[in-house]
N, C-alpha and C positions, 0 to 999 in steps of 0.2 A: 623419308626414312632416315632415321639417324643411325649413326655409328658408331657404336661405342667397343674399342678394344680392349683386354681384360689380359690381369696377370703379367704386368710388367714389370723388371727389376733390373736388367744391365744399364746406367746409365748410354749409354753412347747408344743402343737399341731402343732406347726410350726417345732420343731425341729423332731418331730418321721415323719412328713413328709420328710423333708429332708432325711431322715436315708433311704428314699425311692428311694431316689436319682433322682428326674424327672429332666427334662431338664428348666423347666421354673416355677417357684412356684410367682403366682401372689396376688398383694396386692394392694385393692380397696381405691383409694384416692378420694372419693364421698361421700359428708355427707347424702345425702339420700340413700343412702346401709345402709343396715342389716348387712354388713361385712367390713363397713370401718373402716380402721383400728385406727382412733383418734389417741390417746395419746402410742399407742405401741411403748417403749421404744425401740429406733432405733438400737442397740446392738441385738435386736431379729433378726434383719435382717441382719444388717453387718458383722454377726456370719458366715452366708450360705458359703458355700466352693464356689469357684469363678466358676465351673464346672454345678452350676446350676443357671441360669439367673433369679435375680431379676429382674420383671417386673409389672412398676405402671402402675394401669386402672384409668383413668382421662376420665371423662365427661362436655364436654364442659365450659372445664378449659382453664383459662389465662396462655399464654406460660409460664410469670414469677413464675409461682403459681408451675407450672409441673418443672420450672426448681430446683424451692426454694426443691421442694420435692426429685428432685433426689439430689440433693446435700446431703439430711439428711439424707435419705435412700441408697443412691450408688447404685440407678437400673444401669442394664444393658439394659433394654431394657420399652420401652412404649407402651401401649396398649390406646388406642383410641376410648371411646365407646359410644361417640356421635355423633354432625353432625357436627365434625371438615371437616374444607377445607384442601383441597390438599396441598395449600399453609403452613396451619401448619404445615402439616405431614411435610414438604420439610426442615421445620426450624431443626428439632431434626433428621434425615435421614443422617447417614454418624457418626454421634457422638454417638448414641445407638441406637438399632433395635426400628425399628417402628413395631407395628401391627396394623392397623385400621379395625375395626369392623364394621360389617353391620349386620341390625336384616334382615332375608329372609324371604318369603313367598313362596306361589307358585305365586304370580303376580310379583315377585323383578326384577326392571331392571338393569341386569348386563350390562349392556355399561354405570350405573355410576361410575363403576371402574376405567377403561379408563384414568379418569383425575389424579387419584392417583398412577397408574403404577408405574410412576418415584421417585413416591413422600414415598412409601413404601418395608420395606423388609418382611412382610405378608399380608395376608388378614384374617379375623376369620369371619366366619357365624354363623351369632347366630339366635336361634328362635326370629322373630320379634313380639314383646309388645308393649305394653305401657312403660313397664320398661326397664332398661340399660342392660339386663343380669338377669341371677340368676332365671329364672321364672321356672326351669326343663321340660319345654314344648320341644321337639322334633320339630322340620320342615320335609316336605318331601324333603329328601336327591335325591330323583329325578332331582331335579330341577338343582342339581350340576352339571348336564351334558351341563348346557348352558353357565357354566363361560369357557371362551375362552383365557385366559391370562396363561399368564408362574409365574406369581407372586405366592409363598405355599401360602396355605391357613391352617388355623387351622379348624378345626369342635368341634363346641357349642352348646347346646341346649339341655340340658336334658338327655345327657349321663350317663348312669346307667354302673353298674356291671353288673345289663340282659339283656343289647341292646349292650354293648361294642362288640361282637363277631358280631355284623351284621355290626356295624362301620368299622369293618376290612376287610368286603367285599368290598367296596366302593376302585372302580379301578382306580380313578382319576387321573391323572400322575400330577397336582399339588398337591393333598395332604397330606401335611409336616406333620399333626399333628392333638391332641386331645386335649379337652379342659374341666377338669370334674370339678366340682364343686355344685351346690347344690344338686343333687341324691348323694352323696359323702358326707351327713351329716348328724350328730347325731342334730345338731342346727346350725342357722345361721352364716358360718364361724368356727364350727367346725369338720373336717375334722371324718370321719370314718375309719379308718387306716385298718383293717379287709377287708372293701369294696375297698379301694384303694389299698392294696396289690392282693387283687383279681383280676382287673381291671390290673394291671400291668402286673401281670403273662399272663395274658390272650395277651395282646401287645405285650409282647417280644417274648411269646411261637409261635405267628404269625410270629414276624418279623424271627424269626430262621427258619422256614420253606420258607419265602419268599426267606432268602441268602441259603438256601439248596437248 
């Protein structure tokens, strides 16, 4: 099960996450986010050891704008958290991992995946708002039982420290991964390191039983 942490922007909170060592530590390139990261001096990021993938969340951003930005920052990978086409996803796919996001419901029709198949190396479900992400709202994880494709998926939406143990019942044979971020916070963008150590322990202490 990997780990990927989202919406990070205090340097010095950035770094005792690191120290946590997740697989994917994400940073919101959206000026209407509470957690974008503006003016964070890009040295915060180019620090991370190369074993955990920096990845920008762009919302219906201009390719050159997503490109301008990994270039400053040296993601390794892109997260997708609007209503990009496939065709974008297809530009950046091959050059850093793609994740393209989709807010679910219990009405979401998954056969609009379909088109993106090719065009991505994940999928993320998030609780579907009004907003991009970030709402701590939960979805009914039921509904996971109708995505039919081989593409991982990451799971979003309101993952707690006290839901995380029911997250890892969830028997999906695509799902790659977890996605925590605002039940995860002392303030917008800053991370609870207590909570997310907790939340860790809890993941690996599963995944050790799974290889047992």
């Amino acid at each position: 099960m990997h780990i990927k942490v989202c919406g990070l922007k205090y340097p010095d909170n950035i770094k005792a996450v690191e120290l946590l060592s997740p697989n994917y530590m994400g940073f919101i390139c959206y000026q209407k986010s509470s957690r974008f990261i503006d003016e964070v001096d890009e040295r915060a990021l180019t620090d991370i050891p190369p074993h955990i993938k920096k990845t920008g969340v762009f919302v219906n951003e201009e390719a050159h704008t997503i490109n301008t930005l990994i270039d400053k920052y040296h993601f390794d990978a892109i997260q997708l958290h609007g209503n990009e086409s496939a065709e974008l996803c297809k530009l950046f796919k091959g050059k850093f991992e793609v994740i393209k996001a989709f807010g679910v419901d219990d009405n979401f029709d998954f056969s609009i995946l379909d088109a993106y198949e090719s065009s991505v190396d994940y999928f993320l479900f998030d609780t579907k708002t009004v907003a991009h992400g970030g709402s701590g709202q939960t979805f009914n994880w039921g509904v996971l039982e109708k995505y039919k494709l081989s593409t991982p998926f990451f799971l979003s939406g309101g993952l707690s420290a006290e839901n995380i143990k029911e997250v890892m019942q969830i028997k999906h044979p695509a799902f790659y991964g977890v996605d925590l971020n605002s039940r995860f916070e002392l303030s917008p963008g800053l991370k609870d390191i207590d909570k997310l150590k907790q939340a860790f322990d809890t993941i690996k202490n599963y995944s050790n039983e799974v290889r047992s």
